[in-house]
C-alpha positions in Angstrom: 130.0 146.6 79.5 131.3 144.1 76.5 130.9 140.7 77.4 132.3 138.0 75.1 130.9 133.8 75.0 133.4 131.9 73.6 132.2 129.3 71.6 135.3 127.1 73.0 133.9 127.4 76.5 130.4 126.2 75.6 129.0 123.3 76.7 127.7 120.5 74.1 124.6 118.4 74.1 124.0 115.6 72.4 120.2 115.7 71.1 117.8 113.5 69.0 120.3 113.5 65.4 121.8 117.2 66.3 124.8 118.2 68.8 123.7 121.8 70.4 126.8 124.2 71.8 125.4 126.1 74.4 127.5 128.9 73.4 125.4 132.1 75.9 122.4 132.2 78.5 122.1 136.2 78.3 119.2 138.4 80.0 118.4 141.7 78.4 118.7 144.4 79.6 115.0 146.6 78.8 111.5 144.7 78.1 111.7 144.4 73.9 109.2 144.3 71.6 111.7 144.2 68.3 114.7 142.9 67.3 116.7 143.1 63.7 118.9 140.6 62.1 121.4 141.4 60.0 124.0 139.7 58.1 127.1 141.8 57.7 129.8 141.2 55.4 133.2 143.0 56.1 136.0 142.5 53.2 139.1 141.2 54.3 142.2 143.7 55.5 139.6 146.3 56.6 138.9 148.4 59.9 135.4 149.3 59.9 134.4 152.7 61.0 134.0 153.4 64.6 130.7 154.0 66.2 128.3 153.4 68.9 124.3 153.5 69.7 122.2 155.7 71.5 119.7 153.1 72.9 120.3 149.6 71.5 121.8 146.8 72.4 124.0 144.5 70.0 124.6 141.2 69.8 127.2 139.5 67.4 127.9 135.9 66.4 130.7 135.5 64.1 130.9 133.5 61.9 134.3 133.5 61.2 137.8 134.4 62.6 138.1 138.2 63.2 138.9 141.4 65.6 136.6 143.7 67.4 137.6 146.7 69.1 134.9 148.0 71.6 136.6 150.8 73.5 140.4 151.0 74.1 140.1 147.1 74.0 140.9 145.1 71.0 139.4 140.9 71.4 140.3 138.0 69.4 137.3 136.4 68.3 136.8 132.9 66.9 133.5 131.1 64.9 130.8 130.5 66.8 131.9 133.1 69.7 129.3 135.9 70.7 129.7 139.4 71.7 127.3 141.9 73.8 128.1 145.4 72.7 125.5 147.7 75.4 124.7 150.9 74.0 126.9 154.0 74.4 130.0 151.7 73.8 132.1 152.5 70.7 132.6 149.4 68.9 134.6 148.1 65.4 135.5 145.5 63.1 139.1 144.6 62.0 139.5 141.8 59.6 142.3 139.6 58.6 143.4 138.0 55.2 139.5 136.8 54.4 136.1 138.6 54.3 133.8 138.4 57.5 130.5 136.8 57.7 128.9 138.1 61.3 125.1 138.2 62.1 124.0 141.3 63.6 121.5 141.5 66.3 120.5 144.8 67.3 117.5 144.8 70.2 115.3 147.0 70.1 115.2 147.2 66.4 116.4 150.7 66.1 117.7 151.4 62.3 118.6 154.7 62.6 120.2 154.6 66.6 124.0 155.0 65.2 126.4 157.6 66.3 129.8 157.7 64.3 132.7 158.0 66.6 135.9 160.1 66.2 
């Protein structure tokens, strides 16, 4: 199931010259032993394809404002706010008026575990 962190929500630290946002506390859900990070760049007015994974799990952060759909469900998403996509869920991108910077964190580190959805 989809959750969302919400970079809002999180709590801030103060530490030795930094300020940390504890943004998510996550457990996984399998024992891992790889994970890939990826940065993904979607231009701006665009619906990426739908699709979904056989085995891994994905985590997003954005990096900037955008839309992802992960089932019938459309969520707003802000910077900083993270997304766990578990596999066997059909997820997308929509963008507004500016390209998308997200990083991509797919565990286990599957490259070829995608399924295009119709």
């Amino acid at each position: 199931m989809v959750r969302i962190f919400r970079r809002a929500h999180a709590p801030t630290k103060g530490k030795a010259g930094y300020i940390a946002e504890y943004v998510a506390d996550i457990t996984l859900q399998k024992n891992v032993d790889s994970a890939g990070f990826i940065l993904v760049q979607i231009p701006s007015k665009t619906r990426t394809v739908p699709h979904a994974h056989t085995e891994l799990q994905e985590i997003f952060v954005t990096l900037n404002r955008t839309k992802i759909g992960v089932g019938s469900q459309v969520f707003e998403l802000e910077k900083g706010d993270i997304v766990i996509v578990d596999p066997s869920e059909s997820h997308y991108f929509l963008t507004y008026d500016e390209q998308v910077t997200i990083i991509a964190i797919k565990i286990p580190n599957l490259k070829d575990d995608k399924v295009q959805v119709i």
